[in-house]
C-alpha positions as CSV (number, residue, x, y, z in Angstrom):
1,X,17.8,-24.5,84.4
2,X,16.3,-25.6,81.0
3,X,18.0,-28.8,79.5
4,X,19.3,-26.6,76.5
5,X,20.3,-24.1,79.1
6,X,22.4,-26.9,80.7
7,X,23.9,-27.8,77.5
8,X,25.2,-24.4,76.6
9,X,27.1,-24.2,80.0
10,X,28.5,-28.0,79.1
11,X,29.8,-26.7,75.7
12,X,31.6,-23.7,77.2
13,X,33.4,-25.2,80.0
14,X,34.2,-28.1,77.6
15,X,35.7,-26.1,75.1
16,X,37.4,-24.2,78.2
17,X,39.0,-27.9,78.8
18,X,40.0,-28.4,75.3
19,X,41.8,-24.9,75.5
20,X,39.3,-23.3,72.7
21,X,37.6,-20.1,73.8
22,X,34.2,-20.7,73.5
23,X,33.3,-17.9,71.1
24,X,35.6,-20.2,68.5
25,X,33.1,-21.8,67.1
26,X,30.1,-19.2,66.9
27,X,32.0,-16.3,65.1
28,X,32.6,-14.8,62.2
29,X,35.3,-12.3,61.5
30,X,34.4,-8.1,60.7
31,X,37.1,-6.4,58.4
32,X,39.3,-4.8,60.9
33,X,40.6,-1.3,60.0
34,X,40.9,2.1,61.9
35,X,38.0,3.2,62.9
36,X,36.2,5.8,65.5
37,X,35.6,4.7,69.2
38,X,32.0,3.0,68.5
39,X,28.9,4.5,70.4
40,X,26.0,3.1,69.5
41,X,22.5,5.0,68.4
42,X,19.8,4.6,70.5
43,X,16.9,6.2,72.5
44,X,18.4,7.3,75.7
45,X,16.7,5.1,78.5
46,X,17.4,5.3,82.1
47,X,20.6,3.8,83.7
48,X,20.1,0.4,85.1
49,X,19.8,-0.5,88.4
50,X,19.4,-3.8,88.5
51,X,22.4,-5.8,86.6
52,X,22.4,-9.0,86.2
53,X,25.0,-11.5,83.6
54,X,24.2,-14.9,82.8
55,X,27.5,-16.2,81.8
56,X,31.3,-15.6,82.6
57,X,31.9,-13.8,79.9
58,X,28.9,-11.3,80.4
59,X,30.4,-11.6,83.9
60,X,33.9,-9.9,83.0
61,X,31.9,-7.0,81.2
62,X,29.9,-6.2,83.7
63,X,32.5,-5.8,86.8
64,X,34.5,-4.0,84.5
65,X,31.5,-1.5,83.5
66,X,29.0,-1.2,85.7
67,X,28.9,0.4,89.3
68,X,29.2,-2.1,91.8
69,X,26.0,-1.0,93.1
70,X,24.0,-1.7,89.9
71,X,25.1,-5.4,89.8
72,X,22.4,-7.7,91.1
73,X,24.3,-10.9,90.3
74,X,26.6,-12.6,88.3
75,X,26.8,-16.3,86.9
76,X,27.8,-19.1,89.3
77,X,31.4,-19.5,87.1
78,X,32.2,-15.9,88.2
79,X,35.1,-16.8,90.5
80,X,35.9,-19.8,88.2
81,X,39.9,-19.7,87.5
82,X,38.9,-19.2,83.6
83,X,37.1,-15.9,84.9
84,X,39.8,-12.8,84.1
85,X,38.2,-10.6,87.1
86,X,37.1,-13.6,89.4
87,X,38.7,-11.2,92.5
88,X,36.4,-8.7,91.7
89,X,33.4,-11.1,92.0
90,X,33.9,-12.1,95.5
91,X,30.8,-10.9,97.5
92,X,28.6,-10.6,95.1
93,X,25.4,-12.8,94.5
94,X,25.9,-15.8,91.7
95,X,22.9,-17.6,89.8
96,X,22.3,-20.4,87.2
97,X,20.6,-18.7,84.3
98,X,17.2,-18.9,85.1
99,X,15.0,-16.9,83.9
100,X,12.6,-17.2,87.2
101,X,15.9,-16.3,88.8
102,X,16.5,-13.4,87.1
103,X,12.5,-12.4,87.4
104,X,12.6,-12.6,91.1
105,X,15.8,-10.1,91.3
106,X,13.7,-7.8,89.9
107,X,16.4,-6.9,87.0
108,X,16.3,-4.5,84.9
109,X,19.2,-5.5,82.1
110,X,20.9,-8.5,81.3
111,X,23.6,-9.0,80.1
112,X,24.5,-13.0,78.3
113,X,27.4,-14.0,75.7
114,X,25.6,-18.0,75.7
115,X,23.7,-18.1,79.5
116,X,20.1,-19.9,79.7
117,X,20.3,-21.1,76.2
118,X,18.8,-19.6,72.8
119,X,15.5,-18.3,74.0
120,X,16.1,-16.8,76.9
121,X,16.6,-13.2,75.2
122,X,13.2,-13.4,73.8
123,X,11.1,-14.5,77.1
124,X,13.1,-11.6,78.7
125,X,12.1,-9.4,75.9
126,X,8.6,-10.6,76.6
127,X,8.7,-9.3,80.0
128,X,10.2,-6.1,79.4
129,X,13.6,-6.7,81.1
130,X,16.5,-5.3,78.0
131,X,19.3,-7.8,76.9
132,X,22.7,-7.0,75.8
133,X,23.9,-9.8,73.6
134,X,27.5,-10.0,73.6
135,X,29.1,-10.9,70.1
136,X,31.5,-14.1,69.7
137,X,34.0,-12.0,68.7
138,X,37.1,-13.2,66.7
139,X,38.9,-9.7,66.4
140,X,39.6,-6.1,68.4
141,X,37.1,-4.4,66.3
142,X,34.4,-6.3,67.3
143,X,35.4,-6.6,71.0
144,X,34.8,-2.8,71.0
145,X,31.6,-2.8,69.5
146,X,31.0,-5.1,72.5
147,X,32.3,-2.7,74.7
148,X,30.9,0.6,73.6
149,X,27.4,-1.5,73.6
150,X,27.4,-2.6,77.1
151,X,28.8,0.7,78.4
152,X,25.7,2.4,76.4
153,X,22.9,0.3,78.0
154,X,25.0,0.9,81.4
155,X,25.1,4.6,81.5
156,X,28.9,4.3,81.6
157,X,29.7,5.4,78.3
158,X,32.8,7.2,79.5
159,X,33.9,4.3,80.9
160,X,33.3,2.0,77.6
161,X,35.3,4.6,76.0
162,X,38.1,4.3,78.0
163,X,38.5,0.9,77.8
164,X,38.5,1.2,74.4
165,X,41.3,3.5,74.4
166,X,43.3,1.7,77.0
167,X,43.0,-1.4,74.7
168,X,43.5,0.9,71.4
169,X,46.9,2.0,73.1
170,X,48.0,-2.0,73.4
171,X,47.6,-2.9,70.1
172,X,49.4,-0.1,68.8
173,X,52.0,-1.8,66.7
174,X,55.3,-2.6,68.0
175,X,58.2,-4.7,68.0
176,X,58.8,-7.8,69.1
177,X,61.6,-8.8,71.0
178,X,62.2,-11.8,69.1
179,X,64.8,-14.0,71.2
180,X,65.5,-17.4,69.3
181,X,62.3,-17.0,67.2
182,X,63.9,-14.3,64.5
183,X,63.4,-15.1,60.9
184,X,66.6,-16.0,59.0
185,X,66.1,-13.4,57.0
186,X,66.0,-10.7,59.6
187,X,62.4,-10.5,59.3
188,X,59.3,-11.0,61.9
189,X,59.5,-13.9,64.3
190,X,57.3,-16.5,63.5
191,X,55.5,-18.5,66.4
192,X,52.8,-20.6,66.5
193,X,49.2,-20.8,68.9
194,X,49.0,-23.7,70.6
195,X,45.8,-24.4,73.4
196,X,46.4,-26.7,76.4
197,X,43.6,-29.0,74.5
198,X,46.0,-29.4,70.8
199,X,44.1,-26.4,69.0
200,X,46.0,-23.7,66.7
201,X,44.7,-21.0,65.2
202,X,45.3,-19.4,62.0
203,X,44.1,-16.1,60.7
204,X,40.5,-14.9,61.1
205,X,41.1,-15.7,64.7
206,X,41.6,-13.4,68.0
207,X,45.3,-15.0,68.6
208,X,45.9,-14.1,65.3
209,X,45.3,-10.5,65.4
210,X,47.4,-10.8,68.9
211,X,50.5,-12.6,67.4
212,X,50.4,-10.1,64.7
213,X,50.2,-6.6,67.0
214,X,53.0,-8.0,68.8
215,X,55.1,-8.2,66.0
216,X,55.0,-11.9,65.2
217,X,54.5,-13.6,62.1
218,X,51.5,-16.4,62.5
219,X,53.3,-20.0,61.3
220,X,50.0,-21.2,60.5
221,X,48.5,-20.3,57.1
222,X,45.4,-22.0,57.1
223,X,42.3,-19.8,57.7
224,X,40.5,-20.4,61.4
225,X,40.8,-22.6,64.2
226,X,42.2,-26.5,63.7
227,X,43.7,-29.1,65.6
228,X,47.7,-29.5,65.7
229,X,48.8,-32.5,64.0
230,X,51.6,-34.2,65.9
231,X,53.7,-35.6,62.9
232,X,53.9,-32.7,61.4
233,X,54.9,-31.0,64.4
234,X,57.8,-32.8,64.8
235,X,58.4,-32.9,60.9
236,X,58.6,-29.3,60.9
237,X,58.4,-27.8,63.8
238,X,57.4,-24.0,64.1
239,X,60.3,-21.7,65.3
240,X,58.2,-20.9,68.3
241,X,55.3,-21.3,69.8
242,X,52.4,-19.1,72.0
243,X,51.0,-21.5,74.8
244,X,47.4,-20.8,76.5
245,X,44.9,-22.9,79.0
246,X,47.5,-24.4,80.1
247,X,47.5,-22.7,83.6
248,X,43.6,-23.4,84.1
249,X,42.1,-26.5,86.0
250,X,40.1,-27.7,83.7
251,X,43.3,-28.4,81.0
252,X,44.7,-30.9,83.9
253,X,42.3,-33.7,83.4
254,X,42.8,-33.4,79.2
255,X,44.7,-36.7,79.1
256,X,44.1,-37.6,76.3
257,X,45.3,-34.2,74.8
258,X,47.9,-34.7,72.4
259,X,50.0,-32.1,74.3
260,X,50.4,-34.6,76.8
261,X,52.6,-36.7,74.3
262,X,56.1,-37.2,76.2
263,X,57.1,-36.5,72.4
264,X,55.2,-33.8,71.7
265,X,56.4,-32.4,75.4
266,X,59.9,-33.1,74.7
267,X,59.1,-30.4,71.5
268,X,57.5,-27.4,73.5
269,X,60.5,-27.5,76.2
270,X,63.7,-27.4,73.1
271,X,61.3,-24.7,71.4
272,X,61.0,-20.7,72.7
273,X,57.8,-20.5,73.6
274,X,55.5,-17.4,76.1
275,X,52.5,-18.5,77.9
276,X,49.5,-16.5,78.0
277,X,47.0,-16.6,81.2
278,X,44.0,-18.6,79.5
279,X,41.7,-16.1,81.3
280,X,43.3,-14.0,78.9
281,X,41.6,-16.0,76.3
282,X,38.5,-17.5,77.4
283,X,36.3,-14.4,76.4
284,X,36.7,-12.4,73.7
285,X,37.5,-8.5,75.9
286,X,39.6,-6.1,76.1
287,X,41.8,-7.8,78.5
288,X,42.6,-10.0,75.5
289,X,44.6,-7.2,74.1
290,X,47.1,-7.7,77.5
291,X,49.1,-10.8,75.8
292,X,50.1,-8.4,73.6
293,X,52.3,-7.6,76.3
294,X,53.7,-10.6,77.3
295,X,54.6,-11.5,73.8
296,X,56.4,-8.3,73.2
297,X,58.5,-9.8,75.8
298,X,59.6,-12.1,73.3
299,X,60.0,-16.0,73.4
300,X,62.3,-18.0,75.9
């Protein structure tokens, strides 16, 4: 593995840690809006038969898409706890993303979100072997682009298109059951994001466009991703909040998070709150689109 190779796979578990899916910091943000399931134009080419993805997040599109057969290996953080469909990786062949590695599989497709660093597409491309390059996607929109993309260079359009549907049917709007979170005023329930590793998110961001498809009213007005400020937390705290990482391993040695505060923990166990899986999170998919669910449930 190539030192900037090395130093990609450092970022992403890092921000992992921190609570911050790693696509955070790489996005930008398409105007959502109803639109047709996306299939993409291209010269029909042969299905693959050798698969092979480079990162965790290529990893969850891949087991989700492809045949089993067709998958010639996966990253080595498949069966990671940050890894939505880790289950479904067990028994399958895991690599670092080298691209001597993926040579001598003999692949024929690869997919990569960040895996083996910023040239690795092009010394692929060199050699003949198609790339998918996954988007850091900060809305649903472009998560299906994503998936409609993959499924095309898979030969599993159907499939693509069903999970597109699947996801399309989650996000249909509904309400939220707003337990102690209601507005005074009788209108949405506000809440706010919080990660494991102090960061909130305001609009332009994927927990955004979930907080607001479950019927919820974002508390934070500032554009983006940020870090919670504790003082004003307690100065004005939000009427509830929307927890996430805080399941995953890596979150357990942030001690210097300032969600560890006994004050700040005093705060998140007097205010309704729902916890999303950070799985959920990690990678922008359509399994993103499943908190929607649990914060239909409302706050407790």
């Amino acid at each position: 593995m190539t030192v900037r190779a090395r130093l990609f796979r450092a970022l992403a578990i890092a921000m992992i840690a921190l609570g911050l899916p790693f696509h955070a910091t790489a996005a930008g943000r398409n105007q959502a809006g109803q639109i047709p399931i996306p299939v993409p134009d291209s010269i029909p080419v042969p299905a693959p038969i050798r698969v092979v993805s480079v990162d965790f997040c290529a990893d969850q599109y891949v087991l989700r898409l492809a045949r089993r057969g067709q998958i010639a290996a996966l990253s080595r953080d498949a069966h990671k706890d940050f890894s939505f469909l880790r289950a479904q990786a067990v028994g399958i062949k895991q690599i670092r993303p080298d691209l001597e590695r993926i040579v001598a599989l003999k692949a024929d497709l690869v997919v990569r979100a960040y895996g083996g660093g910023p040239l690795l597409t092009r010394r692929l491309e060199q050699l003949g072997i198609r790339v998918v390059q996954l988007s850091f996607a900060e809305d649903f929109t472009t998560i299906e682009a994503d998936i409609a993309r993959v499924a095309t260079a898979l030969g599993r359009e159907a499939s693509g298109a069903q999970r597109i549907a699947d996801m399309r049917k989650r996000l249909t709007p509904g309400p939220a059951k707003p337990a102690r979170a209601a507005a005074p005023d009788g209108g949405k329930p506000s809440a706010l994001y919080l990660s494991s590793g102090g960061a909130v998110a305001g609009p332009g961001t994927l927990p955004d466009e979930i907080l607001r498809a479950a019927g919820f009213r974002n508390s934070r007005a500032a554009p983006g991703w940020g870090q919670a400020d504790p003082e004003v937390l307690i100065r004005q705290p939000p009427a509830g909040f929307i927890l996430s990482f805080f399941d995953l391993r890596a979150s357990r040695g942030e001690i210097w998070s300032l969600t560890r505060h006994p004050v700040l923990r005093r705060l998140l166990a007097g205010i309704p709150r729902a916890e999303i899986p950070g799985a959920m999170l990690a990678c922008p998919a359509w399994h993103s689109a499943e908190a929607v669910d649990i914060l239909r449930q409302g706050l407790k």
